[in-house]
RODO-2510 file (C-alpha; in nm, 4 decimals, decimal comma):
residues 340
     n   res          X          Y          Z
     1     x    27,3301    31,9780    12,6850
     2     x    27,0955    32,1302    12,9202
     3     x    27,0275    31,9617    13,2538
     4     x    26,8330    32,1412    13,5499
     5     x    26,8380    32,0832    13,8681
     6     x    27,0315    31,7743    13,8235
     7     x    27,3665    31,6627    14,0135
     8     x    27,3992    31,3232    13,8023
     9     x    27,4020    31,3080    13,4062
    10     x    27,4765    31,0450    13,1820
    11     x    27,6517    31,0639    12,8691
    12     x    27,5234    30,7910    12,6088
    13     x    27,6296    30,7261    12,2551
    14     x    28,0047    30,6883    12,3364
    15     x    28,3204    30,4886    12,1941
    16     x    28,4268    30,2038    12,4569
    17     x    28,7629    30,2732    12,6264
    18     x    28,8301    30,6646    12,5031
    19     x    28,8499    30,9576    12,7090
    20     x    28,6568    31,2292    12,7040
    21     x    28,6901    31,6027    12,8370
    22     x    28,3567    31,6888    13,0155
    23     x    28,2570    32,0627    13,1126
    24     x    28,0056    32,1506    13,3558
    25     x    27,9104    32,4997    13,3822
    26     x    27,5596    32,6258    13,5556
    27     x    27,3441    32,8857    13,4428
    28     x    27,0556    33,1157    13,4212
    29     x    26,8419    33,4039    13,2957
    30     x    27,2125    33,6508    13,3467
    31     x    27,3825    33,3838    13,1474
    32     x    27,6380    33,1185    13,1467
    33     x    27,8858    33,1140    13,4625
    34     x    28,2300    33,0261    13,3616
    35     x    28,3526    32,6909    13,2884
    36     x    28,5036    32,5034    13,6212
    37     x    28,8168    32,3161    13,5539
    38     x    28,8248    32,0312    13,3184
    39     x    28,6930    31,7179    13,4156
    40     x    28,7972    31,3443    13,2122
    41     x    28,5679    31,0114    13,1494
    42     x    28,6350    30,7216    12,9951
    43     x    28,3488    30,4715    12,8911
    44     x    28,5014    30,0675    12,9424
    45     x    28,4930    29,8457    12,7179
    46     x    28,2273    29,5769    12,7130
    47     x    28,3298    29,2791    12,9674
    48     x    28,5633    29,0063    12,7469
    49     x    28,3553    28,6728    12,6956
    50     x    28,4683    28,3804    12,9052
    51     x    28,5396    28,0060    12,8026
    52     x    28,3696    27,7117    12,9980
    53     x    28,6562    27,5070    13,0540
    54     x    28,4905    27,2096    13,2022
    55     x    28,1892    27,0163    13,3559
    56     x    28,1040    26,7768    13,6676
    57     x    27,8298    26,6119    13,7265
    58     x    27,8021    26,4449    14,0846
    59     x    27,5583    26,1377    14,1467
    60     x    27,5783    26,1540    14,5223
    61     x    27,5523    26,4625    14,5560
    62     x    27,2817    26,5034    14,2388
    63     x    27,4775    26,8391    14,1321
    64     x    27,6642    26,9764    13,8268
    65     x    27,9696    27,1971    13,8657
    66     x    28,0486    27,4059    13,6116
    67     x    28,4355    27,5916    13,5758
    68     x    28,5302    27,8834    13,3723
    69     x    28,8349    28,0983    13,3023
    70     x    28,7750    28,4183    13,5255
    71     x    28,7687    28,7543    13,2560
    72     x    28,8421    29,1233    13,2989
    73     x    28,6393    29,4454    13,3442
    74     x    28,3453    29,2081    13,4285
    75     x    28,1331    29,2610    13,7768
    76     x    27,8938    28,9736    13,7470
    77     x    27,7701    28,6810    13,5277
    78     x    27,4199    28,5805    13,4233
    79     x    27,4746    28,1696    13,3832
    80     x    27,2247    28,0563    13,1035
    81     x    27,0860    27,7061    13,1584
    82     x    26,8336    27,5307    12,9483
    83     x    26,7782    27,1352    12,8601
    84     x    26,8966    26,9919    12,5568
    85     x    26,6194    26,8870    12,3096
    86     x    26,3204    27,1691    12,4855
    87     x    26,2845    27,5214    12,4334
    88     x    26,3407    27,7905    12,6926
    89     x    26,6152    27,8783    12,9973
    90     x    26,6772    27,9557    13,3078
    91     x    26,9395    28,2369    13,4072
    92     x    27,0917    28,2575    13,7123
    93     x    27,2891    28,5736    13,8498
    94     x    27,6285    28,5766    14,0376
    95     x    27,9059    28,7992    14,1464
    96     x    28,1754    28,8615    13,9200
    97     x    28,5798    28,6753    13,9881
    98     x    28,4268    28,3913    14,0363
    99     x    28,5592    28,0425    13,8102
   100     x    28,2840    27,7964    13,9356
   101     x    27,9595    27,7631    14,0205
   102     x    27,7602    27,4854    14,1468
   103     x    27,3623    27,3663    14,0025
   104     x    27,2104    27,2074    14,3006
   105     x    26,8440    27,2201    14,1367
   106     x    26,8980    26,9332    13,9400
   107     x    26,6603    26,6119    13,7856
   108     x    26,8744    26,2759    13,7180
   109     x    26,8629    26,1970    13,3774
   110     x    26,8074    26,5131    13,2405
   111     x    27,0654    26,6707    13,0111
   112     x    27,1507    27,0570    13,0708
   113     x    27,3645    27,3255    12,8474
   114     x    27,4722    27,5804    13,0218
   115     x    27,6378    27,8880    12,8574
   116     x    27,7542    28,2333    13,0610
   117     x    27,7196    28,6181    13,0002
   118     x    27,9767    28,8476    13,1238
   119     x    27,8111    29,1828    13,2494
   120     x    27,9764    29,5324    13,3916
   121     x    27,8207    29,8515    13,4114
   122     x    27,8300    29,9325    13,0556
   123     x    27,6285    29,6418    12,9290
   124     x    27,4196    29,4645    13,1736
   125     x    27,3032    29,2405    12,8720
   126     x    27,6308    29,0588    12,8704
   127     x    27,8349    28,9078    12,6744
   128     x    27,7664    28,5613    12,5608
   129     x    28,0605    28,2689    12,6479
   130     x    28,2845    28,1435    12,3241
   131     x    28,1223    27,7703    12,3748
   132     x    27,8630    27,6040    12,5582
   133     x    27,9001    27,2449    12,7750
   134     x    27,6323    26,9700    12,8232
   135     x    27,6470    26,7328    13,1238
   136     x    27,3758    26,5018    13,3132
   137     x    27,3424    26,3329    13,6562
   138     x    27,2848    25,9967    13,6806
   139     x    27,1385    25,8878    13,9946
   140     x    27,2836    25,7264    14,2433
   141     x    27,2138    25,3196    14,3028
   142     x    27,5201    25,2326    14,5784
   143     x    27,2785    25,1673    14,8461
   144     x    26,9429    25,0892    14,6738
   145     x    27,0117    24,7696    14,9161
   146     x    27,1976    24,7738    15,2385
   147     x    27,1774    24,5534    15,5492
   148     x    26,8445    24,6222    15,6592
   149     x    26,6942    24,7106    15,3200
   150     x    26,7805    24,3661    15,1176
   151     x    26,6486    24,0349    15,0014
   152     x    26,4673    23,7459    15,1766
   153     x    26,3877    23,4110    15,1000
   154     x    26,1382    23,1357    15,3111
   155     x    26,3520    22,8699    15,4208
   156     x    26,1072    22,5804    15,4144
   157     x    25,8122    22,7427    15,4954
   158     x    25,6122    22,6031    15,1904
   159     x    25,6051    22,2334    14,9930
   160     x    25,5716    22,4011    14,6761
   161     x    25,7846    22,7074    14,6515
   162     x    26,0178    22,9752    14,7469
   163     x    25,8918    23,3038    14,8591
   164     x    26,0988    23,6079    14,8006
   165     x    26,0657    23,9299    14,9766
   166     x    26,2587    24,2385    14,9771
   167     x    26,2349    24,6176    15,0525
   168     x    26,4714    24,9355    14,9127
   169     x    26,5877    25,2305    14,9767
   170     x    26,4838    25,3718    14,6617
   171     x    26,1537    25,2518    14,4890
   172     x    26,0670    25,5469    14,3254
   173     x    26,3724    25,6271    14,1318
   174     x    26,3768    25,2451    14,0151
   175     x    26,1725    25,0776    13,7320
   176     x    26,1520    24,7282    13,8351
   177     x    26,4015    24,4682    13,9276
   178     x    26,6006    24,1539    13,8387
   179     x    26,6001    23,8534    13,9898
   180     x    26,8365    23,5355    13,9450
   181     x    26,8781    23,1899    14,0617
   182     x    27,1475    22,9479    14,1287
   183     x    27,2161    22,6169    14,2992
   184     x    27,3832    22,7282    14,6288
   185     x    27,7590    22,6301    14,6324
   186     x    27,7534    22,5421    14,2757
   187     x    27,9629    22,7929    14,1324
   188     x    27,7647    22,8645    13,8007
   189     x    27,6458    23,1326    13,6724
   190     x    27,3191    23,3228    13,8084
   191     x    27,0358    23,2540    13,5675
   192     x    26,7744    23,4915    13,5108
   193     x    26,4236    23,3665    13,6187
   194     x    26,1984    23,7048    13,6371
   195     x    26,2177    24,0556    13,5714
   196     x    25,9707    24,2651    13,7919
   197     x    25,8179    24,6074    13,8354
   198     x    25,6291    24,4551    14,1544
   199     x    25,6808    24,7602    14,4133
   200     x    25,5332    24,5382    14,6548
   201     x    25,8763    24,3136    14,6671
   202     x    25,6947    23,9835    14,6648
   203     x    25,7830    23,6718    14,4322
   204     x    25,7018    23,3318    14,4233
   205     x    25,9366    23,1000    14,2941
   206     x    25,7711    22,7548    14,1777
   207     x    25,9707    22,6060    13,9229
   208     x    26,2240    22,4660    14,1945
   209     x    26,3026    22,0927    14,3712
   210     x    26,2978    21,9656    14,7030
   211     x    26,5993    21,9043    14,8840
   212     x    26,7774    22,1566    14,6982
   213     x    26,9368    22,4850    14,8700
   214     x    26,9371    22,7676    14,6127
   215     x    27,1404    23,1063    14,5881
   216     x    26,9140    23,4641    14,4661
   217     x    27,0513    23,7347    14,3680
   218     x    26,7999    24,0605    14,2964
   219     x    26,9402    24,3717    14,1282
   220     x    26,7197    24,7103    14,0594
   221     x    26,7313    24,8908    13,7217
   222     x    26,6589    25,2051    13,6051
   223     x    26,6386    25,4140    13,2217
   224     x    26,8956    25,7038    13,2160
   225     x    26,7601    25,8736    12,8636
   226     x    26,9286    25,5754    12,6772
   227     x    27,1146    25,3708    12,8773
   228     x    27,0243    25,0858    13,1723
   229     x    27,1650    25,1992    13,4878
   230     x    27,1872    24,8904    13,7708
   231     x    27,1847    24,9317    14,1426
   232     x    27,3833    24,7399    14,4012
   233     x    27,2773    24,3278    14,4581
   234     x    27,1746    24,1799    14,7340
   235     x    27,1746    23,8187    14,7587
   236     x    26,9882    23,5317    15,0181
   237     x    26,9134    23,1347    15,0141
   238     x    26,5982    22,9618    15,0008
   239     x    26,4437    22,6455    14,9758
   240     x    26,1062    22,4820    14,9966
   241     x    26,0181    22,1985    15,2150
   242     x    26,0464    21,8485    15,1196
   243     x    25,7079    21,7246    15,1704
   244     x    25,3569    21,7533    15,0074
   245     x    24,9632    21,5543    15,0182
   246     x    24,8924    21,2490    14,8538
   247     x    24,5330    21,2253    14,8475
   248     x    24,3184    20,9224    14,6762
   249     x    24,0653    20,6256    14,7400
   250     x    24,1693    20,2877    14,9049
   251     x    23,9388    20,0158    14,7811
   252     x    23,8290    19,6371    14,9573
   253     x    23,7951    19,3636    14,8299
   254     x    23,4280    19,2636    14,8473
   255     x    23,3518    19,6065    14,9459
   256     x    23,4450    19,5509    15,3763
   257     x    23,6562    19,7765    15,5230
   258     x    23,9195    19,6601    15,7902
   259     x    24,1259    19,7705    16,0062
   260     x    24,4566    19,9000    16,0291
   261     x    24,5441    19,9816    15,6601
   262     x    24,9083    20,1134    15,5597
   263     x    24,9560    20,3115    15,2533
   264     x    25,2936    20,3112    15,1004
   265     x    25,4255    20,5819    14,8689
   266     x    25,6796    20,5660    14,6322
   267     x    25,8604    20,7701    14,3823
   268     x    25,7683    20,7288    14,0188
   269     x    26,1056    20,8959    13,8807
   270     x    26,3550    20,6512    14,1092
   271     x    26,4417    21,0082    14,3248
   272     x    26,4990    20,9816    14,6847
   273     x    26,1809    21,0179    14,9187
   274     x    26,3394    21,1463    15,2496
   275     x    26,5815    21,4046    15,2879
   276     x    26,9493    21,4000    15,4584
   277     x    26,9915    21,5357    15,8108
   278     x    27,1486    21,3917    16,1823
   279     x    26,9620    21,2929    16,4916
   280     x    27,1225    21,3748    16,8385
   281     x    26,9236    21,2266    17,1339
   282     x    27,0878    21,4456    17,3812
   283     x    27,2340    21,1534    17,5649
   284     x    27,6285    21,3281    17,4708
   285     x    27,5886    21,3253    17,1190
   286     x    27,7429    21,6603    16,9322
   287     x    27,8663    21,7648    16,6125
   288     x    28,2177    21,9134    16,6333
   289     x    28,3192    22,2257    16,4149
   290     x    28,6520    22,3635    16,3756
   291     x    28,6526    22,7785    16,5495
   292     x    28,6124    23,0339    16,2342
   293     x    28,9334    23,1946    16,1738
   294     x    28,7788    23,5691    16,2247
   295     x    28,7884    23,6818    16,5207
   296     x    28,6005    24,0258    16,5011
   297     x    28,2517    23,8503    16,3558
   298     x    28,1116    23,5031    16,3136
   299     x    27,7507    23,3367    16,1289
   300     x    27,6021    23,0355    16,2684
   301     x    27,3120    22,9263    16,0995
   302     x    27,1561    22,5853    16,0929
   303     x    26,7913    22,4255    16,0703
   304     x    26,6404    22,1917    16,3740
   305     x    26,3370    22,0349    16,4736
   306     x    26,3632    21,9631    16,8226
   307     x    26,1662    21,6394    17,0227
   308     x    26,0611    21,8921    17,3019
   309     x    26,0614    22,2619    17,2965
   310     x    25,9928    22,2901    17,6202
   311     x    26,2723    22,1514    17,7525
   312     x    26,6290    22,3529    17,7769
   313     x    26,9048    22,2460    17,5233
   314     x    27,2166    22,3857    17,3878
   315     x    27,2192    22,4341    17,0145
   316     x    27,5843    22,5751    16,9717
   317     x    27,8597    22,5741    17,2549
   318     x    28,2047    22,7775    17,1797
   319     x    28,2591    22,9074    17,5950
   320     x    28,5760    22,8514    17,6786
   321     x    28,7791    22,9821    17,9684
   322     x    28,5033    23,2645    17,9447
   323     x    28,6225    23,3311    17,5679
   324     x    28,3399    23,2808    17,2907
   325     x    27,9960    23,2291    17,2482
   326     x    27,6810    22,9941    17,3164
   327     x    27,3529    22,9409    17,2023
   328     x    27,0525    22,8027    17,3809
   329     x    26,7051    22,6868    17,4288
   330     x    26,6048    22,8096    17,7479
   331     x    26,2808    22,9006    17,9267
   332     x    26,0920    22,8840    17,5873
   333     x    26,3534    23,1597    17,4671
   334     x    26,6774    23,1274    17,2239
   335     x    26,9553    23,3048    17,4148
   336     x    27,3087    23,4509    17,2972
   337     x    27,6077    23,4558    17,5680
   338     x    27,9122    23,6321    17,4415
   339     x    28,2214    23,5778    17,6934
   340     x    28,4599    23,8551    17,7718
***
C-alpha cells in the first residue's frame, strides 16, 4: 500500500484482537529502500456490553440514578434515554470506568428507559447494554403545606357560614384539592364535603350550625400517569356566628301605632337561642387553668368581647417570680411579656 507524504496510516479491514507484522519502507523513482525492522499491531476487540444493574428515582431531588457493572477495553459510554410509549431518544456521552450516572433533566410523571453503549477506539458506535431499565419520578408533596403556607378558617366572622382560605407551596404541580369536615373534639371520622380545583384557595362552607366548633382538614392531589398522588394536610377550626335578621311587619289593632313595642323571637325546632360563654366584670373575677406541662412551647387561644376596649385589662396572667408569660390589653394594643 502506497502512502505519500504521510507519517500516519490506518489499516482497516482487520480481525479484532490478532497481531499483525507491519513493514514500512519509503521510496522513490531509484526504488524501494530496504525494509526497517519489524514493527507489531494488534486491533482490540470491540468494548464488552454492560448490564444495568439497577435504577433510582429521587422525588426530592426530581433525579434518576442509574448503576451499571463497569466493562473492559471500553473508554466511554453513550447512555440512550427515550420515554416509554413516544418515539425518539436522547444520548448522552460520558467517560468510560464509570458505574453510575445521574439524569438531573427530568419531568415528574414521566416514564424513561434508558439503555447504554460501550465505545473504544475501534467502534465509536458502541455496543448496545444486555437489558434496558424503566423508572419515573414522582413529585414531591411533603411540604405542599407548612406553617406559613396552610389552611384558615373565619372564626365567627359571618351568621351564615365558614370561610376557608389557604395558600401552597406548590399550585402548579397540583390538580385541585380535598377538603373535609368534622365536629371539633368529636373523634369521628373526617367527612368529605368538596373537592376543588379553585387556585384561588377560597371556600365557603354553608351547610353548617351555630354554636358548633368544627375541625377541616384540606389535602392537595395530583395524577402520576395512573395513580392519585396526595400531599401533606393541613388542618384549622372554624365556626360561624350565632346570630342572624329577623325581618317582618308588626300590625295594630285598629290600625294606631303605639309606643314602645317588644318583639319576641323564638325557636321553631325547640333548639337553644343563646349561646354558652362566662361574664367577668373585672371586679376579681378569673378563670383558673392548670400550667401546660411543656415547657419549650405553649397555645392560648380564646374568644372575648370586651365592655370597653379602651380601657387596659389582662386577658391571660402566668408571671410568676419573673417565670412565664402574660397577655394584655393595653394602650389600644394586645401585648406579650415572656419572663426570664
Amino acid at each position: 500500500m502506497e502512502q505519500p507524504n504521510a507519517t500516519l496510516f490506518t489499516v482497516n479491514d482487520v480481525i479484532p484482537d490478532t497481531d499483525y507484522n507491519i513493514y514500512v519502507s519509503p521510496y522513490n523513482e531509484c526504488g524501494i529502500a530496504p525494509f526497517p525492522p519489524l514493527a507489531t499491531g494488534n486491533s482490540i476487540d470491540d468494548p464488552a456490553p454492560v448490564t444495568l444493574t439497577s435504577i433510582v428515582s429521587d422525588s426530592l431531588a426530581t433525579s434518576i440514578t442509574l448503576n451499571w457493572n463497569d466493562v473492559g477495553n471500553e473508554n466511554g459510554y453513550i447512555i440512550v434515554r427515550s420515554i416509554v410509549g413516544q418515539g425518539g431518544q436522547v444520548e448522552t456521552q460520558i467517560p468510560g470506568d464509570l458505574s453510575s450516572w445521574v439524569d438531573t433533566d427530568i419531568v415528574p410523571c414521566v416514564s424513561y428507559r434508558y439503555q447504554i453503549k460501550s465505545v473504544n477506539d475501534c467502534n465509536g458506535f458502541g455496543i448496545l447494554s444486555t437489558n434496558d431499565l424503566q423508572a419515573l419520578v414522582t413529585p414531591d408533596l411533603s411540604q405542599v403545606f407548612t406553617n406559613s403556607k396552610r389552611l384558615d378558617a373565619s372564626k365567627g366572622f359571618y351568621p351564615d357560614r365558614v370561610e376557608l382560605s389557604w395558600s401552597n407551596n406548590n399550585t402548579t404541580g397540583l390538580s385541585g384539592f380535598r377538603i373535609f369536615r368534622r365536629v371539633f373534639g368529636s373523634g369521628d371520622d373526617f367527612t368529605l364535603i368538596t373537592t376543588t380545583t379553585n387556585t384561588s384557595g377560597i371556600y365557603l362552607d354553608y351547610s353548617i350550625e351555630a354554636n358548633v366548633i368544627y375541625e377541616y382538614k384540606i389535602v392537595g392531589e395530583t395524577t402520576c400517569v395512573n395513580d392519585v398522588i396526595f400531599s401533606n394536610e393541613s388542618f384549622a377550626n372554624g365556626f360561624r356566628k350565632p346570630s342572624g335578621i329577623i325581618s317582618g311587619n308588626v300590625s295594630y289593632s285598629g290600625g294606631i301605632a303605639v309606643d314602645s313595642v317588644r318583639v319576641l323571637a323564638e325557636s321553631t325546632d325547640g333548639g337553644t337561642t343563646g349561646g354558652t360563654g362566662l361574664y367577668l366584670d373585672g371586679n376579681g373575677d378569673y378563670l383558673q387553668t392548670p400550667n401546660p406541662t411543656s415547657t419549650n412551647q405553649v397555645t392560648v387561644e380564646a374568644w372575648i368581647k370586651p365592655d370597653d376596649f379602651t380601657s387596659d385589662f389582662t386577658l391571660f396572667d402566668n408571671l410568676d417570680n419573673n417565670q412565664g408569660y402574660t397577655i394584655a390589653h393595653e394602650a389600644g394594643n394586645f401585648t406579650l411579656r415572656i419572663g426570664d
